[in-house]
C-alpha positions in Angstrom: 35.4 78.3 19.4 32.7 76.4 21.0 32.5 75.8 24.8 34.3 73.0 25.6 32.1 69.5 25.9 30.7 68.8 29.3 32.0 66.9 32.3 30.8 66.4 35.7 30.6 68.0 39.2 32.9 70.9 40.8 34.9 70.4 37.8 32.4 71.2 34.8 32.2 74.3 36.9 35.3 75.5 37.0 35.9 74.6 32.9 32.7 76.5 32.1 33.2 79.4 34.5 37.1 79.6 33.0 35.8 79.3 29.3 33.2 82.0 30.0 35.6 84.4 32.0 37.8 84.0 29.2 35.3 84.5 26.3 33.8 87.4 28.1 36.8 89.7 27.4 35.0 91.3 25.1 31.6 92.3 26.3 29.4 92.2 22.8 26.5 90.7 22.0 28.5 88.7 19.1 30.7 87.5 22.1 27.4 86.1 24.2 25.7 84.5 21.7 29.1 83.2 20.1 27.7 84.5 16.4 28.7 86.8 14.0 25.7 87.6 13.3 24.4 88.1 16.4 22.8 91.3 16.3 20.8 90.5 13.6 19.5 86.9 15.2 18.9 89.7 18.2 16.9 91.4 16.6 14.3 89.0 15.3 14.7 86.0 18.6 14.5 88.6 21.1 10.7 90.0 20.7 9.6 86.5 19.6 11.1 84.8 22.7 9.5 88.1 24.8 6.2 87.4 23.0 6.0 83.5 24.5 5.7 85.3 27.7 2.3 85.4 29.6 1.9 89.2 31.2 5.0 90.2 33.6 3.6 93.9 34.0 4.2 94.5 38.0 5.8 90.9 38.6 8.7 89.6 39.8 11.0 88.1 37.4 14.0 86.0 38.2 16.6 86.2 35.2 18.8 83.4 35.3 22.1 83.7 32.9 21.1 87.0 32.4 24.6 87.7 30.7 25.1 91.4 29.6 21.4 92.3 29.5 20.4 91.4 26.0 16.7 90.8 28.3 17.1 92.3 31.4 16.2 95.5 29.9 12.8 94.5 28.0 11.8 92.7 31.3 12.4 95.1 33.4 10.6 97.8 31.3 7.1 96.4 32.5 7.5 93.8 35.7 7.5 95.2 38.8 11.1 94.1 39.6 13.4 91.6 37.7 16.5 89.8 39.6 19.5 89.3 37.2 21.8 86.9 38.5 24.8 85.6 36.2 27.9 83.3 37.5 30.4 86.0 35.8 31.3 88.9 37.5 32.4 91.3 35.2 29.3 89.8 33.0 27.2 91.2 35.3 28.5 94.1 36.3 28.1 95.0 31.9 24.7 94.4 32.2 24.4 96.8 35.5 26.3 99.2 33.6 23.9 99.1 30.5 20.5 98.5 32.3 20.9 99.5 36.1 20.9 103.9 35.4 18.0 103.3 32.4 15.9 100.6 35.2 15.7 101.3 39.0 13.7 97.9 39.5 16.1 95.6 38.8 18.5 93.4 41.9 21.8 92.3 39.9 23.5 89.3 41.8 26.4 87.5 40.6 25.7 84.0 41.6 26.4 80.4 40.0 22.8 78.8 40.2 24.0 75.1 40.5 25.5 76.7 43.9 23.3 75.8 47.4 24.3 79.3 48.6 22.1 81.0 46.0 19.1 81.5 48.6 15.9 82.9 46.6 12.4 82.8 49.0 10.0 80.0 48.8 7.2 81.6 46.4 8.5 84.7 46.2 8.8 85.1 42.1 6.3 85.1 39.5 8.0 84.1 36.3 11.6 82.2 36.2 13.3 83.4 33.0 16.4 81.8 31.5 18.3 82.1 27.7 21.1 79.8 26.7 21.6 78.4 30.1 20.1 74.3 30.7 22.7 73.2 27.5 25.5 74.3 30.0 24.3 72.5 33.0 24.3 68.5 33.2 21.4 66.4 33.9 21.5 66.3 37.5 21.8 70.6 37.9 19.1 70.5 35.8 16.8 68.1 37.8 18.1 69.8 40.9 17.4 73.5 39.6 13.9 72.6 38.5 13.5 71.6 42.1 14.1 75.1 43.4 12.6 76.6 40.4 9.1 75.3 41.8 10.1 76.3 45.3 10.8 79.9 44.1 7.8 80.2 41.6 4.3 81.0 43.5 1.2 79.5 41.7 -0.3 80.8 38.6 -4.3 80.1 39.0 -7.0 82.1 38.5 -7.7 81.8 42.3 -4.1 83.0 43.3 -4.3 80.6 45.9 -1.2 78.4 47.4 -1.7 75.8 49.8 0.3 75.9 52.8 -0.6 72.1 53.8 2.0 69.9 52.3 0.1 69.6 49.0 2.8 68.7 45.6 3.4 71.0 42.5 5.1 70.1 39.5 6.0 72.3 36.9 3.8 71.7 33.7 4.7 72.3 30.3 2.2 75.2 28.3 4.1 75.3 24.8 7.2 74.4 23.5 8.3 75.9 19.9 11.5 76.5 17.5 13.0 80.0 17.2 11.9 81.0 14.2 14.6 83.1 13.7 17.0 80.2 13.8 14.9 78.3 11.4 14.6 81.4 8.8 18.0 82.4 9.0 20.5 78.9 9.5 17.9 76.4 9.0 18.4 74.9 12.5 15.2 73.6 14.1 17.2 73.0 17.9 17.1 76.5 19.0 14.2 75.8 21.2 12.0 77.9 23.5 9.5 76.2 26.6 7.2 77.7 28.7 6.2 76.1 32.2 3.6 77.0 34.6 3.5 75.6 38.2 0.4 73.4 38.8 -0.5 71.1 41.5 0.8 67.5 41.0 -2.7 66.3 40.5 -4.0 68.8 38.1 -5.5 67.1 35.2 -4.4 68.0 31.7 -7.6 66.8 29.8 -7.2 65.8 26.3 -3.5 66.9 25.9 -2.5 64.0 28.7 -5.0 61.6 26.9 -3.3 62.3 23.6 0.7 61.8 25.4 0.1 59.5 27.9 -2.4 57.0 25.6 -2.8 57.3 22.3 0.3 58.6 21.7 2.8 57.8 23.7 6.7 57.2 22.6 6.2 53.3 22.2 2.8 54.0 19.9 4.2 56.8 18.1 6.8 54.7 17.0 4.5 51.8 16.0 2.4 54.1 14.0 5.6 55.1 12.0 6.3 51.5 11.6 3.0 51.0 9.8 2.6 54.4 7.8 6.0 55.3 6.9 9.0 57.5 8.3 7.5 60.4 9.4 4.0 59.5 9.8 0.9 58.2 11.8 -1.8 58.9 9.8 -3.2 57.0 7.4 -2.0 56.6 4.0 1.2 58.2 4.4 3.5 59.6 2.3 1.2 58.9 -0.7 -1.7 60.2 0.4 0.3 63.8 2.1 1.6 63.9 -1.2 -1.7 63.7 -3.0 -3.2 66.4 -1.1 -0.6 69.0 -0.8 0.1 68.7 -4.2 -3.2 70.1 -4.9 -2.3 73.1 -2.7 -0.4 75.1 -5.8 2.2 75.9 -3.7 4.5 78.9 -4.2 8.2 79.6 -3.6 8.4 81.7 -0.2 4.7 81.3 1.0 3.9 80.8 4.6 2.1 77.6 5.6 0.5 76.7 8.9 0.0 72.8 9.4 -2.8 72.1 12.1 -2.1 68.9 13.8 1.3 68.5 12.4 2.2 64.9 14.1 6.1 64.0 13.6 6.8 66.6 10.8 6.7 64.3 8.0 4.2 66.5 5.9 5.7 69.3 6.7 9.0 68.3 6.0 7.5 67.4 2.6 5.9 70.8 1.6 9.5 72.8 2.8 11.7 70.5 0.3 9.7 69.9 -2.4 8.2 73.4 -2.7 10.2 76.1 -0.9 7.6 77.0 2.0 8.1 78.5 5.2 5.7 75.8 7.5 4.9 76.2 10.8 3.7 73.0 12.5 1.5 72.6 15.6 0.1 70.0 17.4 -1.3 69.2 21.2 1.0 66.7 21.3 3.8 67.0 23.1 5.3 63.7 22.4 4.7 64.7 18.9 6.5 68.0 18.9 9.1 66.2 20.3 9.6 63.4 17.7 9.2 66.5 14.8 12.0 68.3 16.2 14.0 65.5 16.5 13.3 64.5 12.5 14.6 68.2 11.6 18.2 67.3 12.5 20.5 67.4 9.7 17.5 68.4 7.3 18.3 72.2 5.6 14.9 73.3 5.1 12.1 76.0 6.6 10.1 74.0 9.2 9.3 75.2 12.7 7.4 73.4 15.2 5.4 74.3 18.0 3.6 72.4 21.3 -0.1 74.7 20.4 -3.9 74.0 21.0 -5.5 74.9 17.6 -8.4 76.2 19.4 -7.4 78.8 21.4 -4.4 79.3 19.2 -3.9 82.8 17.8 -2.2 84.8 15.0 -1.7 88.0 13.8 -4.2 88.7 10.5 -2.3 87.1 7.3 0.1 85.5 9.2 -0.3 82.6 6.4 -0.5 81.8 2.9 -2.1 78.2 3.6 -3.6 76.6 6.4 -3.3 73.1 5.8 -4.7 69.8 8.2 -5.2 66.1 8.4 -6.7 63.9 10.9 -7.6 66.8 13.6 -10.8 68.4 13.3 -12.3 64.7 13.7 -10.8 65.4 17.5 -12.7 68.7 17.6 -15.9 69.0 18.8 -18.1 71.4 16.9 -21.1 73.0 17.7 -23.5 74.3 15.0 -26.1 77.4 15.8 -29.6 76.7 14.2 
């Protein structure tokens, strides 16, 4: 049974926290992620969500919905100390009893974090870490929680530095990306994973806010599509994707990267008509955005991911194919005599 649909206020509360005290009866990883086949999804979604992670080694780490531990453990094995703060008690208390004898440097607090008596410092954590916990929380606990969530985090710059004199930080947005073990396993494209750094309010964000606050915004993504066809913004469309990947010899079960993937429409392409798995990545995050919204109620193997191409990496034959359109024109390349 799913968790019942939201509603507002003190009383969402109180129907989550009674669906959750009631569904936490039985204290299994099945139970928690409300799966059957839970511990397999386990085991593939938890090292890649870890691996999205810049270093924690010696940090502090603030878990929020830590639940029964499933990553209080593999935090806490490198960061200096990890808080793990759920709303259930006896949720909790399972993940002290699994993690707190094998971990000394982890705080476990049992704490609802829509709740203005959960009191963390100002700028006294490193890395805010949260599974399955903003699709139970309505818009306004969300905006409100981000609001403490920059409070809480200190500043990760080169410099270290954090200035005391009134001075704005937001929280910006590094990459976004699909589970991939969702998408291999169930074909579902809205498991999705963001990581945010805090930056000052006036940092500038170089090409990436050129490309989503200009030349791609919502309105001109849409305008695009409008002249090139559901699905895409580059020229030629549908006809032309399809004349080049169809010169790919494509194979059942390969692995395809597509560099500058725009709103999926290629992608989407290559995964139905020739049974690929295709990773898409794009600066864009407008772009990301629209891809992942084109997945719904498609049954094919597409991931997307918010990724600079050129700083990008990958393990050695990660891929098959590496395919791209309309991107290295935006990269600037230098050639040694």
């Amino acid at each position: 049974t799913p968790p019942p649909p939201p509603v507002f206020g003190e009383v969402e509360r109180k129907v989550q926290k009674s669906y959750w005290e009631e569904h936490s009866k039985d204290l299994t990883v099945e139970s928690m992620m409300l799966d059957s086949r839970a511990k397999d999804l386990d085991k593939e979604e938890r090292p890649e969500v870890l691996a999205i992670l810049p270093s924690y080694a010696g940090k502090t780490v603030l878990e929020l919905g830590a639940g029964i531990g499933r990553f209080t453990g593999e935090l806490a094995k490198e960061a200096g100390h990890v808080i793990a703060l759920d709303f259930i008690d006896s949720v909790i208390k399972k993940n002290e009893e699994i993690n707190g004898d094998i971990y000394k440097n982890i705080t476990f607090m049992c704490a609802d974090v829509t709740s203005p008596e959960l009191k963390i410092e100002d700028n006294s954590v490193d890395i805010v870490f949260s599974n399955w916990l903003l699709m139970y929380l309505n818009d306004e606990e969300v905006e409100k929680l981000i609001g403490r969530i920059v409070k809480w985090l200190k500043v990760f710059k080169e410099c270290h530095s954090y200035d005391q004199e009134g001075n704005s930080f937001e929280l910006s947005l590094v990459t976004s990306k699909c589970i991939g073990a969702y998408v291999k396993s169930k074909k579902n494209q809205n498991q999705i994973c963001w990581l945010w750094e805090k930056v000052k309010c006036t940092e500038d964000k170089g090409f990436q806010r050129f490309l989503d606050n200009v030349q791609y915004k919502s309105t001109g993504i849409l305008r695009y599509e409008r002249v090139f066809g559901e699905g895409y913004v580059s020229t030629g469309g549908f006809e032309t994707t399809k004349e080049f990947v169809d010169k790919l010899d494509l194979k059942a079960g390969q692995k395809v990267l597509d560099v500058g993937c725009g709103i999926g429409g290629g992608d989407f392409y290559m995964a139905e008509t020739y049974d690929v798995h295709v990773l898409g990545i794009d600066l864009s995050i407008n772009m990301v955005s629209f891809a992942i919204e084109r997945a719904i109620g498609r049954s094919c193997s597409v991931e997307f991911e918010v990724a600079d191409c050129t700083t990008k990496e990958y393990a050695e034959n990660t891929f098959d194919v590496i395919y791209s359109r309309d991107t290295i024109l935006h990269i600037q390349v230098c050639f040694t005599p």
